[in-house]
C-alpha positions in Angstrom: 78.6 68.9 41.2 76.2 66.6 39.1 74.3 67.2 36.2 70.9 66.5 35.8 69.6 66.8 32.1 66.0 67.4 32.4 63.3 67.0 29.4 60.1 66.1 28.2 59.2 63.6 25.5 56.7 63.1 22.8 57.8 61.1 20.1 61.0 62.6 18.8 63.6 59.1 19.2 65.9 60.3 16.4 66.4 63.8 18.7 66.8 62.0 22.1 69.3 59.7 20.9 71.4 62.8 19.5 71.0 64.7 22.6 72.2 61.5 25.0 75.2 61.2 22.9 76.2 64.8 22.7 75.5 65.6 26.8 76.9 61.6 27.9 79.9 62.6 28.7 78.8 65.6 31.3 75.3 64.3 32.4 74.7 62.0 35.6 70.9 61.6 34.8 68.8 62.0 31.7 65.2 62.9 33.0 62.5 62.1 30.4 59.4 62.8 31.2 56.0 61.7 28.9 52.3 62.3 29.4 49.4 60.2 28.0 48.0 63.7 26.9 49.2 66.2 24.0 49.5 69.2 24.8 45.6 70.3 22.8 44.3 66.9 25.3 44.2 64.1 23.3 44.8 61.0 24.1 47.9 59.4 23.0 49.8 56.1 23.4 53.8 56.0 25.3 56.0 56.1 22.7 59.2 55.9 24.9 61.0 52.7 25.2 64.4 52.8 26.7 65.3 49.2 24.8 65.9 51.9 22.0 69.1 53.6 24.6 70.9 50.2 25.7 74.0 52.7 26.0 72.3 54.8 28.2 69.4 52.8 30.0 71.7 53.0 33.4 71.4 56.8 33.2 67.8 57.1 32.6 65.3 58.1 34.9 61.5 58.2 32.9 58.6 59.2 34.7 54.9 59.2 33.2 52.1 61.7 33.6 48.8 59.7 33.3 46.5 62.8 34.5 45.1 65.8 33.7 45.7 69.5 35.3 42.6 69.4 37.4 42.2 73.1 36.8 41.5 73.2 33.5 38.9 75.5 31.7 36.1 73.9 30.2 36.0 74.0 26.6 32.6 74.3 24.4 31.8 75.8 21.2 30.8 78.6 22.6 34.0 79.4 24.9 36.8 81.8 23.8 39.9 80.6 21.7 42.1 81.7 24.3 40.6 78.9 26.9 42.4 76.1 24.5 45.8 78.2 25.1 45.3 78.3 28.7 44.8 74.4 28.6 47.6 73.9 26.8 50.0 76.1 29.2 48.7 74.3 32.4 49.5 70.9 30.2 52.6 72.0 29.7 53.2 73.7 33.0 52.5 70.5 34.8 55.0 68.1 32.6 57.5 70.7 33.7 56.7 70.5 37.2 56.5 66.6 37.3 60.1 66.5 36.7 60.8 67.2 40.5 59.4 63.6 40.9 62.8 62.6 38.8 65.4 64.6 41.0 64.9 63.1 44.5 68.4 61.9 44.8 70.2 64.9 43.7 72.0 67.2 46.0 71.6 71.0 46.7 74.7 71.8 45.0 73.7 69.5 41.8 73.0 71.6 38.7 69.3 71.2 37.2 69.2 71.8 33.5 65.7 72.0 32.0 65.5 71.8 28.3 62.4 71.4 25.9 63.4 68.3 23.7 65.1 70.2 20.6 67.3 72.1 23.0 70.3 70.7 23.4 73.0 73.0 25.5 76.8 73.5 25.4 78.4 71.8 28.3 81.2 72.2 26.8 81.4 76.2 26.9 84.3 77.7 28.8 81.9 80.6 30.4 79.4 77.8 31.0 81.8 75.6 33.1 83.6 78.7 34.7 80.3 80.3 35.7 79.0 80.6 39.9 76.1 82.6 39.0 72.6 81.1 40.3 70.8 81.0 36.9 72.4 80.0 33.9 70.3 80.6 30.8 71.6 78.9 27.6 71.8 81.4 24.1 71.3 78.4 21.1 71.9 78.3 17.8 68.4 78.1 15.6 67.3 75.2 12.6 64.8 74.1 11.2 64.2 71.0 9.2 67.7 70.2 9.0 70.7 69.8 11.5 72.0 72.7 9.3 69.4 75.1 8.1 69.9 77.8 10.3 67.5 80.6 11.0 70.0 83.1 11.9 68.0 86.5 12.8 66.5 84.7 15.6 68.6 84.0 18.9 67.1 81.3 20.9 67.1 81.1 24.7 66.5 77.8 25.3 68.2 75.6 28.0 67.9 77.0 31.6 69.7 75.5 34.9 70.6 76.1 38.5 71.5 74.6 41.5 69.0 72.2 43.0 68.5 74.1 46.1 68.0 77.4 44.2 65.0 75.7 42.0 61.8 77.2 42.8 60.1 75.3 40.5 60.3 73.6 36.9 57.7 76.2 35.5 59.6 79.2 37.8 63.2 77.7 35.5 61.2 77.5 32.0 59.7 81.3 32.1 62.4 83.0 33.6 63.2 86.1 32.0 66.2 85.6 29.7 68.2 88.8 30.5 70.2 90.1 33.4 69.4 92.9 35.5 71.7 95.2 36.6 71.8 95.3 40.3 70.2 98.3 40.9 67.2 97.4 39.3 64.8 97.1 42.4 62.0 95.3 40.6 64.1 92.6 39.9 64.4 91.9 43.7 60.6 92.3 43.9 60.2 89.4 40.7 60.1 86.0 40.2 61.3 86.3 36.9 63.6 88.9 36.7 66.9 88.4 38.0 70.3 89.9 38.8 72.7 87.3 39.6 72.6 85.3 35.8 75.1 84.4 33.1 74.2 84.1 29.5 75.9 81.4 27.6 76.6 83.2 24.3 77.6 79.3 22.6 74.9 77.8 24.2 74.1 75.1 21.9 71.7 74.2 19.7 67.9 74.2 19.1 66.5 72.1 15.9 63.2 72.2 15.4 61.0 70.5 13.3 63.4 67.8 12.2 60.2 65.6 11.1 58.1 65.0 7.9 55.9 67.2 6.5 53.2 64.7 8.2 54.6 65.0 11.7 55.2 68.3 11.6 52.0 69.2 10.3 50.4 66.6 13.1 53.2 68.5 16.1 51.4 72.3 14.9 48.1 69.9 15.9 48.7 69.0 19.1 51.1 71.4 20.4 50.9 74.5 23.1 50.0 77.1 20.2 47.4 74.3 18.2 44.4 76.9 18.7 46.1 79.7 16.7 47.8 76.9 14.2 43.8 75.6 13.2 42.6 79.4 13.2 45.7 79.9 10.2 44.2 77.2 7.8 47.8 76.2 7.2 46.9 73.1 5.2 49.6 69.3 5.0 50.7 71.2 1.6 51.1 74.4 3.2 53.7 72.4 5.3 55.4 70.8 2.4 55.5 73.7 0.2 57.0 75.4 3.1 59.6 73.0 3.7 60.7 72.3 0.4 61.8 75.8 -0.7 63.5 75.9 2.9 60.9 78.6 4.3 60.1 79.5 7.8 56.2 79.7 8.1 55.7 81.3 11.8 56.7 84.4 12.9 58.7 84.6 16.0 58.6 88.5 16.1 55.0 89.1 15.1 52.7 90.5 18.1 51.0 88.3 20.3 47.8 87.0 18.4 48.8 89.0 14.9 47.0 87.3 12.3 50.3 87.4 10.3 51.8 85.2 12.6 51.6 82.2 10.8 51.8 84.3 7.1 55.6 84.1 7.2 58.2 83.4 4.4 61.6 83.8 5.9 64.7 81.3 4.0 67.0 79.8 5.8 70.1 79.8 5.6 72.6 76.8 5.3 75.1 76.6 7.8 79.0 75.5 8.0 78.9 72.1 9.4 81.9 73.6 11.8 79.2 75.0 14.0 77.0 71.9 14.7 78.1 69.4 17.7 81.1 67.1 17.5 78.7 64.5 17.6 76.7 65.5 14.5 80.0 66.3 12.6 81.7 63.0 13.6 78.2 60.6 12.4 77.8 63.0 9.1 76.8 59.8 7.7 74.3 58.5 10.2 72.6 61.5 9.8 72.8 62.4 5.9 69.0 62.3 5.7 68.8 65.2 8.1 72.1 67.5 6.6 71.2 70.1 3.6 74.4 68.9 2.0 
């Protein structure tokens, strides 16, 4: 069985080198996959340049999306918010999708992992490597703004794989529902997104978002999937800073879909053993001092 590593691209360098030296060893192929479009529709330069990965240019395969959905909504000053969400989740949907243009030469029995770039999994779990179940969904680790500020109240379920001939699609793998069924549960046999025959990776890895400057960050809550609700907020470049500096979490992962309190959030994280982070990250503390709460 081969690994393909599976992932989309925007402008993060500093996190796609970390995640092709953590997953080298275990990976085949890294698929990276970049649209000329944000995710709110704006045109944007390629920012990918695989002269950056010499060590890994033989293991890259990078595809790019120079269209738009064709069914999107059309978007006036008169339409509802929610049509700029829907936009955004067919933008998204379809750089998910793409990536089957990537995996061509893999075999049935080849595992597909699909991560969003900040999610890098575990290869290296015991359950993970022991596991036959279809589905494998990945349980990670949560940071923000460092390698080792950890949000700890909030599990992630990030990485997501299966076999190649069990892939239904990208978009099926990305909203799976991240729980397992028990077998008598009929509706999961009925669903396309529940499922009985999964294994949670409880060390799944790690997911680090926001690992920018204020700037970037501020211009990523622009442009990404949830941009309409992030302009409705007011959250301001200072906002960000302020936010950042005394270690705070500003959205609410728990708050009710569309709660206006959603982006009123002042949760601190917590800093975390370096024990806990990759081998990778441990081993280049130095390389990556900027980026460590130390």
């Amino acid at each position: 069985m081969k690994i393909y590593d599976c992932t989309t691209y925007y402008s993060e360098d500093m996190m796609l080198d970390l995640r092709f030296n953590i997953l080298n060893e275990y990976v085949q192929k890294f698929i990276v996959i970049e649209s000329t479009f944000s995710h709110s529709g704006n045109k944007k330069k390629l920012n990918f340049d695989i002269k950056n990965y010499p060590k890994f240019k033989d293991k890259i395969i990078y595809k790019v999306i120079d269209y738009e959905p064709s069914d999107l909504y059309n978007v006036t000053s008169k339409s509802p918010d929610y049509f700029k969400r829907l936009n955004s989740l067919k933008r998204i949907e379809l750089s998910y999708n793409y990536m089957e243009n990537a995996i061509k030469e893999a075999n049935d029995e080849d595992l597909i992992i699909l991560s969003d770039n900040d999610e890098i999994p575990n290869l290296n779990s015991s359950l993970f490597k022991k596991s036959k179940k279809k589905l494998i969904i990945f349980k990670q680790l949560f940071f923000y703004y460092k390698f080792n500020l950890l949000y700890e109240i909030m599990p992630w379920y990030g990485s997501r794989g299966c076999r190649k001939k069990n892939l239904k699609s990208f978009s099926w793998l990305k909203n799976v529902k991240n729980k397992k069924y028990p077998f008598w549960r009929i509706d999961a046999y009925f669903s396309k997104l529940k499922n009985t025959n999964v294994e949670i990776i409880n060390d799944g890895g790690w997911h680090f978002t926001n690992l920018k400057s204020p700037e970037e960050v501020y211009e990523k809550m622009k442009n990404f999937g949830h941009h309409d609700e992030f302009d409705i907020s007011g959250i301001t470049l200072e906002d960000v800073k302020k936010k950042m500096e005394e270690k705070k979490v500003f959205y609410n992962h728990f708050a009710d879909k569309g709660s206006p309190n959603k982006w009123n959030y002042d949760y601190e994280l917590k800093k975390a053993d370096l024990e806990i982070l990759p081998n990778y990250l441990k081993n280049n503390k130095e390389k990556y001092k900027n980026w460590l709460d130390l």
